[in-house]
N, C-alpha and C positions, 0 to 999 in steps of 0.2 A: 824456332821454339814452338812444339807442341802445346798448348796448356788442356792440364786432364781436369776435367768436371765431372766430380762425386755425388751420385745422386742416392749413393745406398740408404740415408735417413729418409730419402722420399718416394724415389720408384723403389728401390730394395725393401721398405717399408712395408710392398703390398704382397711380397712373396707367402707363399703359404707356411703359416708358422713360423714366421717372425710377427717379431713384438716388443717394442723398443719402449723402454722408461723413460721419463726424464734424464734419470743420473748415466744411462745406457748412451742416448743420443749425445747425452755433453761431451762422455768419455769418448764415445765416438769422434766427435768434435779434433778433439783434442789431440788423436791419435794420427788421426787422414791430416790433420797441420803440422806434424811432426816428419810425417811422410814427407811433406811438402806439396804437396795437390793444391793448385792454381785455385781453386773453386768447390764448396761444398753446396749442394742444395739442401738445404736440410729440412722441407718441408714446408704443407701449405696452412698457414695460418691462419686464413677464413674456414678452412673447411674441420679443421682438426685442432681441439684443443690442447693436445698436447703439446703440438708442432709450436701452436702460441705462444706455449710455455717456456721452450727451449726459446725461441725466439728474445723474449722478455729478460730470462734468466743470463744471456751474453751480456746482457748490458752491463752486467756488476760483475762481469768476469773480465780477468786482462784478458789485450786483445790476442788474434791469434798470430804467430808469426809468420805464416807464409800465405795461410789460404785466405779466404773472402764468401763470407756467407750470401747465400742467393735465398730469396721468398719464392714460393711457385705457388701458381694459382692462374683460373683460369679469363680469356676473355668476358667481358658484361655481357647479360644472357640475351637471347631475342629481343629485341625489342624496348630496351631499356638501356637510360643512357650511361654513359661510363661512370657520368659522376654520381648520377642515383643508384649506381649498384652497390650494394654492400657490400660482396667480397672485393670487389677492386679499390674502397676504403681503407681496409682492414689491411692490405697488402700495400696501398700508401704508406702508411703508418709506421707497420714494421721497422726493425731493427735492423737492414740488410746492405749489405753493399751493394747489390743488382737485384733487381727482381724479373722472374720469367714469369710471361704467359702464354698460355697453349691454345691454339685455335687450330680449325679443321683446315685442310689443305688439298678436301678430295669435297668434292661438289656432290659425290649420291654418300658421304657419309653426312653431310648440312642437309641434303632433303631427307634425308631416314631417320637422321638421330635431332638435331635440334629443329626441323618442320620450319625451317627458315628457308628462304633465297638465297640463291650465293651471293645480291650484290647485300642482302641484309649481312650475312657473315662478313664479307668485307668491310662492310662499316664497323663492326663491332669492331674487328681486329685494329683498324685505325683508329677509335675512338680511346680504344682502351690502352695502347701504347702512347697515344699523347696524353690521355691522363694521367700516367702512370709517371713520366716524364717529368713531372711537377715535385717527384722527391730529388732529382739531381742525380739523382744516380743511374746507372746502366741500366739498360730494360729489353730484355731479349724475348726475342718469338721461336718458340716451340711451334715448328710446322707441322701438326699431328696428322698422323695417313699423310705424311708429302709422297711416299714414292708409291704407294696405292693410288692416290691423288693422279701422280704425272704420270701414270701408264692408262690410268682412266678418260681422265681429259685434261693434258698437258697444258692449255693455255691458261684453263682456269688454277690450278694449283699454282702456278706463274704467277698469277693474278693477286694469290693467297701474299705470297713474299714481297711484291710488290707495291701490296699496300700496307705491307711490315715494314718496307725500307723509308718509303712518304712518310710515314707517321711517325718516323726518328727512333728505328727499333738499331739499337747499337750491335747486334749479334741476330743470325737467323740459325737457329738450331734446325735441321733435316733428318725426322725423324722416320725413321723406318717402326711405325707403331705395331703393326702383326709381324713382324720379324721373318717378313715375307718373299724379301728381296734377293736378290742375287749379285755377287760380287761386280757382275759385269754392268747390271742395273744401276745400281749405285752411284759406279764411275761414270756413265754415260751422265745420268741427273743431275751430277755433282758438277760436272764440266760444263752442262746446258747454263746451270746457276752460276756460275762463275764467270760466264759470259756474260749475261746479262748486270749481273749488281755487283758491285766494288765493296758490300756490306763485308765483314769476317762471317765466315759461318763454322757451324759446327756440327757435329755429327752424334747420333743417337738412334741406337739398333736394339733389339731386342732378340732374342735365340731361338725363336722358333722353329726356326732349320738347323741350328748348330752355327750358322755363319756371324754370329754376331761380331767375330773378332774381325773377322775376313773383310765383311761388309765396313767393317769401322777401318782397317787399312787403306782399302779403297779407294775410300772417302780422302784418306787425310791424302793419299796419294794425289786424289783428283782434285783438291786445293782447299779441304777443310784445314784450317789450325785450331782447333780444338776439338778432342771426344768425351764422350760424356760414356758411364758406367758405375758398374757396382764393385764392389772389394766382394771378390769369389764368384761373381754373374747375379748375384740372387736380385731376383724382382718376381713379379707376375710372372705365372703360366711356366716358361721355358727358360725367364730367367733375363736379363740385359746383357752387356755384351761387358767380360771379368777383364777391368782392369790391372789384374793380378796378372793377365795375360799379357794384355795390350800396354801395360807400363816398358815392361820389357822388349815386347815387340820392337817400337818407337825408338826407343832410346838405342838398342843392343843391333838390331836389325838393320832400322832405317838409319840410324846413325842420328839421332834427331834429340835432342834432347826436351825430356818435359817435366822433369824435376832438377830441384837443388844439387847442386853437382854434390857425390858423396854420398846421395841420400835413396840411391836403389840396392842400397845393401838392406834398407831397412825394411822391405816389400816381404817376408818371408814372416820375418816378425809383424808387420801388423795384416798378415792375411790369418796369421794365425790366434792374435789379440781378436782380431774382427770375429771370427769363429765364436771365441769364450762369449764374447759381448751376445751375440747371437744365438746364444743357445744351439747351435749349430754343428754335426760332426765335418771339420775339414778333409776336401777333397782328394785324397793321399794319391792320386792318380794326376793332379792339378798339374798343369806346365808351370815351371820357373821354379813355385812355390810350392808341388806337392810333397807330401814324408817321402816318397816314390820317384820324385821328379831325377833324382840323380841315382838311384842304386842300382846293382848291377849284382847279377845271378853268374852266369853261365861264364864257368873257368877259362875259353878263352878270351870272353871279352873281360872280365878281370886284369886279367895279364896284358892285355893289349891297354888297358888303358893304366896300369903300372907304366909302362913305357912311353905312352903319348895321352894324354888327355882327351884331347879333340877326335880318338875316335871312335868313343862312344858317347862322348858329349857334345852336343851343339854351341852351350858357353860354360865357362866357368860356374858351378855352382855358387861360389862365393858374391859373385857380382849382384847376386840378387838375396843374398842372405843365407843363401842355404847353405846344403853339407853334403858331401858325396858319402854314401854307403855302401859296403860291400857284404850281398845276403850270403851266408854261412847254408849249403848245401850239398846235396852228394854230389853236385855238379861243379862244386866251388874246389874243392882239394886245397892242395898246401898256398898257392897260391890267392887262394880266397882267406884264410886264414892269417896269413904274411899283411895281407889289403887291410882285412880287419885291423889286428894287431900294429900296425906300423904306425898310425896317426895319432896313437897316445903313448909308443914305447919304443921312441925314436932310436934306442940304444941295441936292436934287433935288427937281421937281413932277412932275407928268406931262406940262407943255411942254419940260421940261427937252431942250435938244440934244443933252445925253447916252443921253436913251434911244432916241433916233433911230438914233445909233451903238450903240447894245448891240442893236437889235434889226436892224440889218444885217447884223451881225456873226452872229446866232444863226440866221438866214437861208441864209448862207453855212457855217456849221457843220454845222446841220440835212444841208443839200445833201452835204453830203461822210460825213453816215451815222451824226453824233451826235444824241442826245435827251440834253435837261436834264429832263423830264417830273418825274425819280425822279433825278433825281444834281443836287441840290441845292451840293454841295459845288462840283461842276465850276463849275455855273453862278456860284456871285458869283465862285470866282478868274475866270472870264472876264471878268465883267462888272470885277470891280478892273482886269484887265489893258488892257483895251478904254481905261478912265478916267489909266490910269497910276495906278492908285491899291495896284496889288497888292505886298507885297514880296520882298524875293527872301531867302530862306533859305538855298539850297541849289542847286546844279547839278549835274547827272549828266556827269560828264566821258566814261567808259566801263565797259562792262559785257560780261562773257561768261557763256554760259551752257551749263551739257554736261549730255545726262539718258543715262543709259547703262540699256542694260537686266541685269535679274538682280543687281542689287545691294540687291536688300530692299526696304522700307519708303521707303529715304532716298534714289532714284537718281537724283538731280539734283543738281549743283552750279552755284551763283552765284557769279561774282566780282564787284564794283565798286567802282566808285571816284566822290567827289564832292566840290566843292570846297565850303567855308564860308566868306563871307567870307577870302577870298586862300588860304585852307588844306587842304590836300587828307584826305583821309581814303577809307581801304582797307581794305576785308574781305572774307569769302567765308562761304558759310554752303550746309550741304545742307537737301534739305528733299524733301517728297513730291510729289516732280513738280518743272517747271523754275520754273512763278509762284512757287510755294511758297517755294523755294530763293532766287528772286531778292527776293520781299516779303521774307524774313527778313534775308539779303546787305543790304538797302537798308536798313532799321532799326537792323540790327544797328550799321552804321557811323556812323548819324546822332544816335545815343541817344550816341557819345559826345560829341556837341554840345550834344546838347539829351537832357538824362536823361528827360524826361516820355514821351518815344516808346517808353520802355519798358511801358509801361501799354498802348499800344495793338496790337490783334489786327485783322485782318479777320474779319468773318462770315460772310460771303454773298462768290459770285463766280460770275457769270454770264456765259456767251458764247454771241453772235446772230450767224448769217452774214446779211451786210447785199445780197450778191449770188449767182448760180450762177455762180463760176468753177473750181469745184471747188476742188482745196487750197489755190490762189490767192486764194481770196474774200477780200473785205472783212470782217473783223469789226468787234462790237463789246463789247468789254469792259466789263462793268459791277459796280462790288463796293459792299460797307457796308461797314464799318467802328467800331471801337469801341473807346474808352477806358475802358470799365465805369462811363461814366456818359452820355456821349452818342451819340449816333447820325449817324453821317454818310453818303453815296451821292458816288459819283466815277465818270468813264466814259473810256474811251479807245477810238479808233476808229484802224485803221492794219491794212493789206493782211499784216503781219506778226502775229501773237496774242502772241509776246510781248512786242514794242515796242506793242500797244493796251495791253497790261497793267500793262508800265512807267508809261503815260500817265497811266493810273487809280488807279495806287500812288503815282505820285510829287505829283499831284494830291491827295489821301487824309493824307499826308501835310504837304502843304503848308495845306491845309486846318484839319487840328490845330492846325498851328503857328499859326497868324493867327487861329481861334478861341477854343483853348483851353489855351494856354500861357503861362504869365503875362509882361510885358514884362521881369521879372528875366533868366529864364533868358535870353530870345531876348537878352540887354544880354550877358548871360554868356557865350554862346559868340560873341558877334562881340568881343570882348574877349581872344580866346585868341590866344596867338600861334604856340605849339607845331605842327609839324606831327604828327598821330594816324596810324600805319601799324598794317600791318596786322599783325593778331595772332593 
């Protein structure tokens, strides 16, 4: 058994442009223990008041069911002793099942940066691990610069862990701090340490080269059990080494397992939850987990993996959540279209006459300046409409739309109007810019039909001119979309940029609804008979 330690509330905390709330870091919480991850750090609580805060606020919340909250923070400073330091108080204290502390493990990073000795570093390190030892709980050493440390002067970074292990540190974390190392480095270090102390250790890299994954296999090869990382890489600089990678790695590769059995289906979904929290566009290029990781272009790897799987995938998509997709292109033919079509309209071959018409039709769409490539979503309601097979939720009866300038932030309004089964419904909504205003105006009025559209946002929104006719051109609108659990792409194409946009919103929407809204609701609102005005 591997065990994975999540540090994204602490080192992913200091990535550029992350910024985590309180309600941010809980949910986080909550999510990585559903995953089932052995261990969360979630922050240092002498140094950062928020981190305090999260810390505090566990207490009144049930516990978690798989993982185990870690405090981080660092050794007592020069020259001061363990128990007069203030942060290794504060880090007593806390709410934690283990607490780490990080000390130097490279002897010119103590003479450069803390203007100490190294046998003063070595005391601190010993000092602060048996005080620390007075909460009962586990208490781990972060060996900061160890493999900078042991290529500089090997005996002393030795030196650093060995008076981690005297001083009762239950865990030596071996960190690769400038993410400098190389896969062969690692193994060598890892195997020196393993001779010498019986301590468990663990492993922590950072991306500075790209190898953070590589480095963390390494490791666990050369006899760490447990690694430490971020959901998606994010930390400092080039990033930590992405769990999202190395969960699957471990388990699917090495054969090893380091979560709840059953529970690596669910990596997909919270690489993509961790995104939202994060304010963050996910990696659609990402291994296991990326929107990318499984789809397939060119007609004869199509076709070859119609017949076998395995050979153009490395594993099942499904084992780690995800979904195989088949991109719709000149390259793709009947056979890409059969791929498409076959996962939701089991009742089709690839003689089927149906797809003879669906692939007419995408001919003719093509030609007028749409691409299904990446708007997935467009493509089946076409393909449903093409069959008679699509249904009808909703129609846009009329819409206005005003952007005025000097009015702030909000200087656009949307009105409309649509009908639900025989019913009409009216609203208006401002919003930043005219899309904006009209996406919210169109939500705002359908949510009171269908309440689940309240959960959905756009995320992306993209515009292609598809000719030169200057402000006349053709565009093409192209947006994602997100109910905080799935991901969808929609497109609208129209000489107009708001009517392309309409296209691709009302599409987007319709979408949801035929995908991911249960047949309750959709029985619900065709069961109303009230007309909804506008409010």
């Amino acid at each position: 058994m591997i065990q994975i330690s999540d540090t994204t509330l602490r080192d992913g905390a200091q990535a550029e442009g992350i910024s985590f709330s309180l309600d941010d870091k809980l949910q986080m919480a909550r999510e990585l223990d559903d995953l089932g991850v052995s261990w969360i750090e979630a922050g240092n609580p002498a140094a950062n008041p928020l981190d305090a805060s999260f810390f505090e606020a566990m207490r009144s919340r049930p516990p978690l069911r798989h993982a185990r909250l870690s405090a981080f923070g660092s050794t007592c400073r020069p020259y001061v002793k363990a128990d007069q330091d203030e942060a290794l108080r504060v880090l007593l204290r806390v709410c934690a099942s283990q607490r780490t502390i990080f000390g130097k493990s490279s002897l010119r990073q103590v003479e450069l940066v803390l203007h100490c000795s190294g046998e003063e570093n070595l005391r601190m390190i010993r000092e602060s691990i048996s005080f620390l030892r007075q909460s009962g709980n586990p208490v781990w050493f972060d060996a900061e610069h160890f493999f900078d440390g042991f290529r500089e002067n090997r005996e002393y970074a030795l030196k650093t862990l060995q008076a981690a292990a005297a001083a009762g540190a239950d865990r030596i974390i071996l960190c690769d701090t400038n993410g400098g190392a190389m896969p062969d480095q690692i193994a060598s270090a890892v195997t020196e340490v393993r001779k010498l102390l019986s301590i468990p250790l663990g492993i922590h890299c950072h991306n500075d080269c790209g190898l953070a994954a590589a480095n963390s296999l390494s490791a666990v090869s050369a006899g760490c059990d447990l690694v430490q990382g971020t959901i998606g890489g994010v930390g400092e600089r080039c990033g930590n080494a992405d769990l999202c990678t190395l969960i699957p790695l471990i388990s699917l590769k090495l054969g090893i397992p380091c979560l709840p059995e059953g529970n690596l289906a669910r990596l997909t979904h919270l690489s993509r939850v961790a995104a939202e929290i994060m304010n963050i566009a996910p990696n659609e290029s990402a291994p296991f987990v990326g929107y990318s990781a499984f789809a397939h272009k060119g007609g004869m790897h199509i076709d070859a993996i119609l017949k076998d799987r395995s050979t153009y995938e490395q594993v099942d998509p499904e084992l780690v959540g995800n979904q195989r997709r088949f991109l719709l292109s000149d390259q793709s033919g009947r056979a890409g279209i059969y791929a498409r079509l076959g996962h939701f309209l089991h009742d089709l071959n690839r003689d089927s006459p149906e797809i003879a018409l669906v692939v007419q039709k995408l001919k003719r769409m093509e030609a007028e300046g749409y691409t299904y490539e990446n708007a997935d979503g467009s493509f089946e309601l076409l393909a449903l409409g093409i069959l008679g097979r699509r249904p009808s939720f909703f129609r846009v009866l009329d819409y206005h739309v005003l952007s005025q300038q000097g009015k702030g932030p909000l200087d656009a309004q949307a009105y409309l109007k649509v009908e639900v089964n025989g019913q009409e419904g009216i609203n208006a909504a401002e919003g930043d810019g005219p899309v904006n205003a009209l996406d919210l105006a169109l939500r705002k009025t359908l949510a009171q039909f269908y309440p689940s559209i309240r959960s959905m946002r756009l995320k992306d929104f993209k515009v292609r001119v598809l000719n030169s006719q200057g402000t006349a051109s053709r565009v093409r609108v192209s947006i994602e979309s997100t109910d905080g659990v799935h991901l969808w792409k929609t497109v609208g194409v129209h000489n107009n940029i708001i009517q392309a946009s309409l296209r691709a919103l009302t599409d987007s929407v319709d979408y949801m609804l035929t995908k991911y809204v249960s047949p309750e609701e959709i029985a619900a609102a065709a069961a109303r008979k009230s007309t909804v005005s506008l409010e």
